[in-house]
ROBA-994560 format. One record per residue (C-alpha): residue number from 1; chain; x, y, z. Coordinates in Angstrom, 1 decimal, always signed. Layout:
BEGIN
(NUM,A,(X,Y,Z))
...
***
This chain:
BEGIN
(1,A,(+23.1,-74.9,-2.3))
(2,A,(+23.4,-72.1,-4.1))
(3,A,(+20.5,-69.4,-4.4))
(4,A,(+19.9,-66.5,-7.2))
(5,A,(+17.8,-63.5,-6.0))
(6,A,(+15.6,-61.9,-8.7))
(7,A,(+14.2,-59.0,-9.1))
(8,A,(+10.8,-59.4,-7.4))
(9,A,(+7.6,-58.2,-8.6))
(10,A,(+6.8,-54.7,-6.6))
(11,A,(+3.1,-54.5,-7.8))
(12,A,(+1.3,-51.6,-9.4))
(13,A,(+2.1,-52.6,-12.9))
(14,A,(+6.3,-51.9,-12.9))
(15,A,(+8.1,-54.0,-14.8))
(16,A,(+12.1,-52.7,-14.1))
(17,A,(+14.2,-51.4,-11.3))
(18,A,(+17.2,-49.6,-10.6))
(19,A,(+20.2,-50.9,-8.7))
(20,A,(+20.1,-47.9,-6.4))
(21,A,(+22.7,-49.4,-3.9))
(22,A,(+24.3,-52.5,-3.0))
(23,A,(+23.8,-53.2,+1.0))
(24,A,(+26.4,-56.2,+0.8))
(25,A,(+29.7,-57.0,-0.9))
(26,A,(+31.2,-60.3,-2.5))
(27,A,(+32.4,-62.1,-0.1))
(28,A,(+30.1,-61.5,+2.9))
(29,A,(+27.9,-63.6,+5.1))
(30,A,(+24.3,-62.9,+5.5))
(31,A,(+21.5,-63.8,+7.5))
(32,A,(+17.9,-63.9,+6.4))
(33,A,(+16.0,-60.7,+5.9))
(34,A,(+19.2,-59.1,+6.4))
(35,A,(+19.5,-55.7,+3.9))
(36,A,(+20.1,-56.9,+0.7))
(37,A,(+19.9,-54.6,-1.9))
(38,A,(+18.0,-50.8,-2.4))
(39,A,(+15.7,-50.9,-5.3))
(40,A,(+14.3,-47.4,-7.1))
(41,A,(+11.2,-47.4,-8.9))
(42,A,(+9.3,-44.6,-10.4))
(43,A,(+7.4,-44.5,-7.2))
(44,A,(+10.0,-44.7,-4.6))
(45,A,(+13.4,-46.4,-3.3))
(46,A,(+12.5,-49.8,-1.9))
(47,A,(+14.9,-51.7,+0.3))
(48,A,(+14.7,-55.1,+0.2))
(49,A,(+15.8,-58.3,+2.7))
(50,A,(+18.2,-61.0,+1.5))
(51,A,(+15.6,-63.9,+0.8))
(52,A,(+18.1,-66.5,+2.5))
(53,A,(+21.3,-66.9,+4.7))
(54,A,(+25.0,-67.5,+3.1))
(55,A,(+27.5,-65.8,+1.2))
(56,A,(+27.0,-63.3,-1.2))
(57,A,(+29.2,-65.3,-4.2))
(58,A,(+28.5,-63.4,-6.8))
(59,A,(+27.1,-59.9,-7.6))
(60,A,(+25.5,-59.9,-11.0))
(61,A,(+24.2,-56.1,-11.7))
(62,A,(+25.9,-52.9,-11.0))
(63,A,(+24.5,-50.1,-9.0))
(64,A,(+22.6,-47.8,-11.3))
(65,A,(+21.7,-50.1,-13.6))
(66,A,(+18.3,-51.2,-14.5))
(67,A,(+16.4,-54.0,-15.6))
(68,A,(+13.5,-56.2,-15.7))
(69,A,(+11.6,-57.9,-13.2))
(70,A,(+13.1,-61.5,-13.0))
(71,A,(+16.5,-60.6,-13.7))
(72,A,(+18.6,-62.6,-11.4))
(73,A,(+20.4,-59.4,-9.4))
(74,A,(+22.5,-61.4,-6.9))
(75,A,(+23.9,-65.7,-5.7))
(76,A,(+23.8,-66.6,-2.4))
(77,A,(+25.6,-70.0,-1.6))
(78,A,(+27.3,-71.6,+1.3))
(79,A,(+31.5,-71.7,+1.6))
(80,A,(+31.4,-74.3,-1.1))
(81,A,(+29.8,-71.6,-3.3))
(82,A,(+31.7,-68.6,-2.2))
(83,A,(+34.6,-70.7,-3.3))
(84,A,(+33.9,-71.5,-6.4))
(85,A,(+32.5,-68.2,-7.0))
(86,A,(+35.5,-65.7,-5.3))
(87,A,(+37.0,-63.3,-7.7))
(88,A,(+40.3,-64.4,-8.9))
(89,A,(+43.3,-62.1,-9.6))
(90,A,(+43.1,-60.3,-13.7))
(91,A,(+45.6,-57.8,-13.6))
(92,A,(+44.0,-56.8,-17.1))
(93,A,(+41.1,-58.1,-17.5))
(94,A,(+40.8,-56.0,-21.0))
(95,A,(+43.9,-57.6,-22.2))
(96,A,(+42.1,-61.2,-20.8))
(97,A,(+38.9,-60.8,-23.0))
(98,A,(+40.3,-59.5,-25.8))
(99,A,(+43.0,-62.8,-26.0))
(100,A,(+40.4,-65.3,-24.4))
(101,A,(+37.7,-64.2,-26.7))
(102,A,(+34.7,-63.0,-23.8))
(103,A,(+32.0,-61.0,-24.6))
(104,A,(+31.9,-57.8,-23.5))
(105,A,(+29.7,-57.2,-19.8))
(106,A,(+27.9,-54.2,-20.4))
(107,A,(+23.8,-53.5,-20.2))
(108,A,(+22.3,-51.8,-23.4))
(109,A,(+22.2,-48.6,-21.9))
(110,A,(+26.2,-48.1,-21.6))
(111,A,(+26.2,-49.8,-25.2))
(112,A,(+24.6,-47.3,-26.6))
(113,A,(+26.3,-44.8,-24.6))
(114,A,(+29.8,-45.8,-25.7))
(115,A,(+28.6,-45.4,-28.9))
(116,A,(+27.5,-41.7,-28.8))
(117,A,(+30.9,-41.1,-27.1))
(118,A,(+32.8,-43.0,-29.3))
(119,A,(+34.2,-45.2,-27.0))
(120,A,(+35.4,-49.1,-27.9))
(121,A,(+34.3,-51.5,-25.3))
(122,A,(+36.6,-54.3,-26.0))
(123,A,(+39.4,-51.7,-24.9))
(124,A,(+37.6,-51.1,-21.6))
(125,A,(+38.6,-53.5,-18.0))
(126,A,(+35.2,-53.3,-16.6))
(127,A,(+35.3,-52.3,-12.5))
(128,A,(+31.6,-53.5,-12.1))
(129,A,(+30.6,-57.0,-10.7))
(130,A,(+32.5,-59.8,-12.6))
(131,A,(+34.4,-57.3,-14.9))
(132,A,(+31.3,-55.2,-16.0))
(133,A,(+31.5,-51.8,-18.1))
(134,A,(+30.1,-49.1,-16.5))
(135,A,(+28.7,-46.2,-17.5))
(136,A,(+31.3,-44.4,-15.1))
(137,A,(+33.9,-46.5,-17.3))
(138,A,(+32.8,-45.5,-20.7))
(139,A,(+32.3,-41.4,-19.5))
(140,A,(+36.1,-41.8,-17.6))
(141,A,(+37.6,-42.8,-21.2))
(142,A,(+35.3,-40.6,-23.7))
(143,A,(+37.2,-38.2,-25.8))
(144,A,(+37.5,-34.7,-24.1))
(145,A,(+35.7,-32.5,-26.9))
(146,A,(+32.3,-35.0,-25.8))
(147,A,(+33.0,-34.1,-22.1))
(148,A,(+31.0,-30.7,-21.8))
(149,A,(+29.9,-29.4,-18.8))
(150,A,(+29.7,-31.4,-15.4))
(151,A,(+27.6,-34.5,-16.2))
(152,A,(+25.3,-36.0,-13.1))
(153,A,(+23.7,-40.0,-14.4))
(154,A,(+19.7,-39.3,-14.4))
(155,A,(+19.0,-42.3,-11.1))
(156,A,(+16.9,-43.1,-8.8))
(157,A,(+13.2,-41.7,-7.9))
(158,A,(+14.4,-38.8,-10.5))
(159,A,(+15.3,-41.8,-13.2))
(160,A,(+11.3,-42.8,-12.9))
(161,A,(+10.1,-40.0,-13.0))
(162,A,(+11.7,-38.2,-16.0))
(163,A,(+10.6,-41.1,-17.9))
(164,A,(+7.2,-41.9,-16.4))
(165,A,(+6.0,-38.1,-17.3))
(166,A,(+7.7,-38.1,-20.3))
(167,A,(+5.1,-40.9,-21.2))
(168,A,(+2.5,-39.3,-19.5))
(169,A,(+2.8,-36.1,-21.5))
(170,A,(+3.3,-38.4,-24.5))
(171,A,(+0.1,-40.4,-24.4))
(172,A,(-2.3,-38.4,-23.0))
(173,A,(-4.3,-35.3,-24.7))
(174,A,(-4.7,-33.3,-21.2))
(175,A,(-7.0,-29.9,-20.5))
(176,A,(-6.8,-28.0,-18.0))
(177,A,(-9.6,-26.2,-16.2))
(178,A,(-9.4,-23.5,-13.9))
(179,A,(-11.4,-21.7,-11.5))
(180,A,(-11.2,-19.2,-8.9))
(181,A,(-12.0,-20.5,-5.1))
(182,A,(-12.8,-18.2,-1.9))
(183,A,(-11.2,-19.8,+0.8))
(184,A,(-12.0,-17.2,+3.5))
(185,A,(-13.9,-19.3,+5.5))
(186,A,(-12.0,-22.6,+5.0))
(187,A,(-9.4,-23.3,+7.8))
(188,A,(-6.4,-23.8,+5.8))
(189,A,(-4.6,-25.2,+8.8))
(190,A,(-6.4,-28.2,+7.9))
(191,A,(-6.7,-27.9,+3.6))
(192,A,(-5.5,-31.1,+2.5))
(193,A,(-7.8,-32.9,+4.3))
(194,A,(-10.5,-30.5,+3.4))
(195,A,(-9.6,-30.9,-0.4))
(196,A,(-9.4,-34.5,-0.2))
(197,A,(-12.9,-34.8,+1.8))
(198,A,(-14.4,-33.1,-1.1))
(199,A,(-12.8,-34.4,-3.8))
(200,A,(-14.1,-37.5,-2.5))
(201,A,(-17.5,-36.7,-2.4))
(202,A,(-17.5,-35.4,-5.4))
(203,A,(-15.9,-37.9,-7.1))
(204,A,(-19.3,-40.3,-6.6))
(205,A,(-21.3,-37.4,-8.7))
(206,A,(-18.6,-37.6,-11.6))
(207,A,(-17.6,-41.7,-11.5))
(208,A,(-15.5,-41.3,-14.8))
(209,A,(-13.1,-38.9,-13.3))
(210,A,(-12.1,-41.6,-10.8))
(211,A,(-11.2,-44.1,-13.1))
(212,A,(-8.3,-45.8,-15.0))
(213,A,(-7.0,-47.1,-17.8))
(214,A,(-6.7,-50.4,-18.6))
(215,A,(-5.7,-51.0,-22.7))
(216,A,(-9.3,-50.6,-24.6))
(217,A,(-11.2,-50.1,-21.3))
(218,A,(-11.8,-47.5,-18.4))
(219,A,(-12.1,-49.3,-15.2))
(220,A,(-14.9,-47.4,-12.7))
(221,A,(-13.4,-47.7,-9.3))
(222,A,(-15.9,-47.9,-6.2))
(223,A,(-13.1,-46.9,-3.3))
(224,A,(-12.0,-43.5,-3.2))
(225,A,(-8.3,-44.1,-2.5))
(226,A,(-6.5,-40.6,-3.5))
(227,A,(-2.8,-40.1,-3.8))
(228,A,(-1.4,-36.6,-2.5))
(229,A,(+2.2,-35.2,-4.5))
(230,A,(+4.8,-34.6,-2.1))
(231,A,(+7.8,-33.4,-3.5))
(232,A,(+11.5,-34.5,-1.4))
(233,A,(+14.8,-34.2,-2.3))
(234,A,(+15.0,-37.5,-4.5))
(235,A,(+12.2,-36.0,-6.0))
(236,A,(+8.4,-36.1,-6.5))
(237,A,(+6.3,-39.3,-4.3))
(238,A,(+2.3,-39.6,-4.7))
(239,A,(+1.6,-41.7,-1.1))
(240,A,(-1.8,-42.6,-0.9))
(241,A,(-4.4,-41.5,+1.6))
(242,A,(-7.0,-44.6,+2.0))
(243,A,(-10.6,-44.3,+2.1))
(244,A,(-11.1,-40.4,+2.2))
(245,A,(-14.9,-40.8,+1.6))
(246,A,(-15.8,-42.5,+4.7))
(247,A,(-12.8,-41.2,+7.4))
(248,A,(-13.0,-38.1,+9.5))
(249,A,(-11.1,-35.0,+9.1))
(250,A,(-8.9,-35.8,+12.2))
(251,A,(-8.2,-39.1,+10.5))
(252,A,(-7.2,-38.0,+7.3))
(253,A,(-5.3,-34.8,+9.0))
(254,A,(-3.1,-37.4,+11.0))
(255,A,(-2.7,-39.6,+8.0))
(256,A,(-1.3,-36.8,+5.6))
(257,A,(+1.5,-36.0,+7.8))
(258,A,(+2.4,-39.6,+8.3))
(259,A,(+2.7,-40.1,+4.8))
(260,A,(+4.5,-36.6,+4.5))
(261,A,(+7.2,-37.4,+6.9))
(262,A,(+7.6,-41.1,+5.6))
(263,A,(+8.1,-39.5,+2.1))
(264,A,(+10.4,-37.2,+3.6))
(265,A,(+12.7,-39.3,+5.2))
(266,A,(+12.4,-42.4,+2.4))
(267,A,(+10.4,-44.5,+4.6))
(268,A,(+7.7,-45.1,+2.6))
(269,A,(+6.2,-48.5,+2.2))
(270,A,(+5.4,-50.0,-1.1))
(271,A,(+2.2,-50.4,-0.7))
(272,A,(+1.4,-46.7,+0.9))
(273,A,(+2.2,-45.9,-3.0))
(274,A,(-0.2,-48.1,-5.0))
(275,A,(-3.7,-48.0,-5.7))
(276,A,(-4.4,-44.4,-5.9))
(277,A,(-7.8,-43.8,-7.8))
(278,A,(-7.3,-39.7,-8.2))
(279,A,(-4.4,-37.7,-7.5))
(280,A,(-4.5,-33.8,-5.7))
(281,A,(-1.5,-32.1,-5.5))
(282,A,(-0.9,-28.7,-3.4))
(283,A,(+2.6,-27.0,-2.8))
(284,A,(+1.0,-23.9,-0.3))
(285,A,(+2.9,-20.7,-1.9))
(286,A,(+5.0,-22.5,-4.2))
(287,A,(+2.5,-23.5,-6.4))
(288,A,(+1.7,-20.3,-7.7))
(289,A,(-1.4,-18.8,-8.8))
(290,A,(-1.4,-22.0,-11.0))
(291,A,(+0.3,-24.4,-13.0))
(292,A,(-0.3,-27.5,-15.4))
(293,A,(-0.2,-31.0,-13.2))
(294,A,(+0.9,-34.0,-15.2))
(295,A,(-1.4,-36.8,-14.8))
(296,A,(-0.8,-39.5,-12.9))
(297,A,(-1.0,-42.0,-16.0))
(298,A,(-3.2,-44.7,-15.7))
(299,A,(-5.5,-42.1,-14.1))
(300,A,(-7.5,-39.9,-16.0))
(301,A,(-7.7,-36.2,-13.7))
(302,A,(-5.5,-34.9,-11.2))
(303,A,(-6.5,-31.7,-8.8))
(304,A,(-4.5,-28.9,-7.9))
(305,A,(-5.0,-26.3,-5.3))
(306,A,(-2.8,-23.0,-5.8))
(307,A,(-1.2,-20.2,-3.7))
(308,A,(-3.9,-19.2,-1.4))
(309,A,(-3.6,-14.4,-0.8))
(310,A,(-5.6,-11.7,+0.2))
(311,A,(-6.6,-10.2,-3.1))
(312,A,(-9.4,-7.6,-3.4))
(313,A,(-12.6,-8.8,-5.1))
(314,A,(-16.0,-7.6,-5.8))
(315,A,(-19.0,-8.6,-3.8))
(316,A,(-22.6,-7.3,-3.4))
(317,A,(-20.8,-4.3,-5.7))
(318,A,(-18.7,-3.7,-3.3))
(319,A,(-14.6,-4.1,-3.6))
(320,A,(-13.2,-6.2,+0.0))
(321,A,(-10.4,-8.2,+1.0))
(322,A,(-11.0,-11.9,+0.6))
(323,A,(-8.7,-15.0,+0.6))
(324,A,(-8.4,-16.6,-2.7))
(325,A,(-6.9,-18.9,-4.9))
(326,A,(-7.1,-21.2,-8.0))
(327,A,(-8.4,-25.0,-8.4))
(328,A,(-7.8,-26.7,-11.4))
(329,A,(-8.9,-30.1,-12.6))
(330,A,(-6.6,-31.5,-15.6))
(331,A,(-8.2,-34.3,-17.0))
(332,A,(-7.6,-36.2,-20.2))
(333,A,(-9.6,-35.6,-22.5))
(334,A,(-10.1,-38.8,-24.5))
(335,A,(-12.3,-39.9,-21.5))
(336,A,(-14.2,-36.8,-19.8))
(337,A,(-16.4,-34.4,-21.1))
(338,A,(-15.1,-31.0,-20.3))
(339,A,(-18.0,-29.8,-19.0))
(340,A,(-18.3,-32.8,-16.5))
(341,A,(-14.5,-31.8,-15.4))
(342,A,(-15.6,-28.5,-14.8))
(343,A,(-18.7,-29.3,-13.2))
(344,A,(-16.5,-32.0,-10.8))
(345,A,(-14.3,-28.9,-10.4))
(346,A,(-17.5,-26.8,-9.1))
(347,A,(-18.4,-29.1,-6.9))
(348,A,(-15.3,-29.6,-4.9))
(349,A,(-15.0,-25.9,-4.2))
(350,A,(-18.6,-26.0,-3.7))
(351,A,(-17.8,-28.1,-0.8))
(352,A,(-14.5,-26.7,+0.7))
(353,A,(-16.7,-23.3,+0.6))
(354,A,(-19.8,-24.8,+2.4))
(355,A,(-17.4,-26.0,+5.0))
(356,A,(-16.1,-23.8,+8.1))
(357,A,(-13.4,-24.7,+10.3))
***
């Protein structure tokens, strides 16, 4: 009996998924919770296990291609199936539609690509899954003059996230504050932690910053759950770092680099990337003396801790050396006070600052 994989629900309110890579071909036998198929979200690559043993009969969506949760992606059957379901021989399987009368297989994204290239789709043999367009089909036939310039498809983790901050930056009016922070007496071999400790804490003074959206209402959340931006070579991943209120520095210390290296290597679990109530994010030197986070829509504030230098400043009326660096809370507005953000913001580096090593 034949079986159809969908596209499962991966939590955390996504509704699509990219085809990232196929882990099977036509034809092929499988065993359960073999690798099926690598999914991309906007939070990471997800690889998923085929759901049942059999032959993969029939591949229905092309890698790269996205599309909603549901969608059946893939048909698993017996021999029977695999039969019935084998590819037969088109030596032109453009010359076959057009006299037979098929619809064109392409997703509305390559439709509305061959039209801004000006390409006709009922000329075009399809080389995806069961004589599917592709958007490497409608690029290898546009006219020259549209051709520009090397041309790289927008996929994966990078997809997501060009189009979750373009919606971020869309919908939400953000301010940013800013404030110095003397980090002299902070042991910066163990910031993050540090940070997250007191973002924590402060986060139960100012409840409204850790918060979400949810339509018409803002959701108070009781755990303290924060997500840290790590940026890899597919692009930017927020992991999250559980229960920073009530863990210990060590704890938190070990559990940042786990999550550091998972998100390095693409190892990261679904669910080490859902649930975040706040988000900090902290490059070291690349961050600058300061820059503009994007929040991490449907939260309403993110953190961000800046390049940390020796720079003179004044104290007592005397000039000396200190370490220093910017914080900023960006916050949207619609939600928080800017005055509570910047209090918030106070009392975090109140808190790093109280701390020694």
């Amino acid at each position: 009996m034949a079986y159809e994989f969908k596209l499962p629900d991966l939590g955390e309110g996504l509704t699509e998924g990219e085809i990232a890579r196929w882990l099977v071909h036509e034809g092929q036998e499988i065993a359960e919770d073999d690798p099926l198929v690598e999914i991309a979200t906007d939070k990471t690559t997800v690889e998923i296990p085929s759901p049942a043993a059999g032959i993969v009969t029939t591949i229905l969506i092309a890698e790269g291609e996205v599309v909603p949760v549901g969608t059946v992606l893939v048909v698993i059957g017996g021999a029977a199936e695999a039969a019935d379901h084998a590819p037969r021989a088109e030596p032109n399987r453009a010359s076959n539609r057009l006299l037979q009368g098929e619809k064109v297989r392409a997703t509305p994204l390559v439709r509305r690509l061959a039209e801004e290239l000006g390409v006709d789709l009922e000329r075009l043999a399809g080389t995806g899954p069961q004589g599917r367009i592709t958007e490497g089909d409608v690029r290898g036939t546009a006219p020259e003059q549209k051709r520009e310039g090397r041309r790289e498809p927008i996929r994966g983790i990078k997809r997501q996230m060009f189009e979750h901050l373009t919606r971020a930056h869309r919908e939400i009016p953000p301010v940013t504050w800013v404030e110095e922070c003397d980090f002299t007496d902070v042991d910066l071999k163990r910031l993050l932690p540090l940070v997250l400790k007191a973002v924590a804490e402060s986060l139960q003074e100012f409840p409204e910053l850790n918060a979400r959206i949810e339509g018409n209402e803002l959701v108070y959340v009781d755990r303290y759950d924060l997500g840290i931006a790590v940026q890899t070579e597919q692009g930017l991943v927020v992991p999250v770092v559980r229960a920073c209120d009530s863990r210990s520095l060590d704890e938190l210390d070990a559990d940042i680099k786990r999550l550091a290296e998972a998100a390095q290597s693409g190892k990261l679990a679904p669910e080490e990337l859902r649930g975040a109530t706040f988000t900090v994010t902290s490059a070291g030197k690349s961050a600058g003396l300061l820059t503009t986070p994007l929040i991490n829509h449907p939260q309403v504030a993110i953190l961000g801790v800046y390049r940390i230098a020796d720079r003179p400043v004044v104290r007592d009326g005397e000039i000396v050396i200190r370490r220093v660096g910017n914080v900023s809370v960006t916050f949207d507005h619609r939600v928080i006070d800017g005055k509570r953000a910047a209090d918030f913001g106070l009392a975090v580096i109140a808190r790093l600052t109280g701390r020694s090593g």
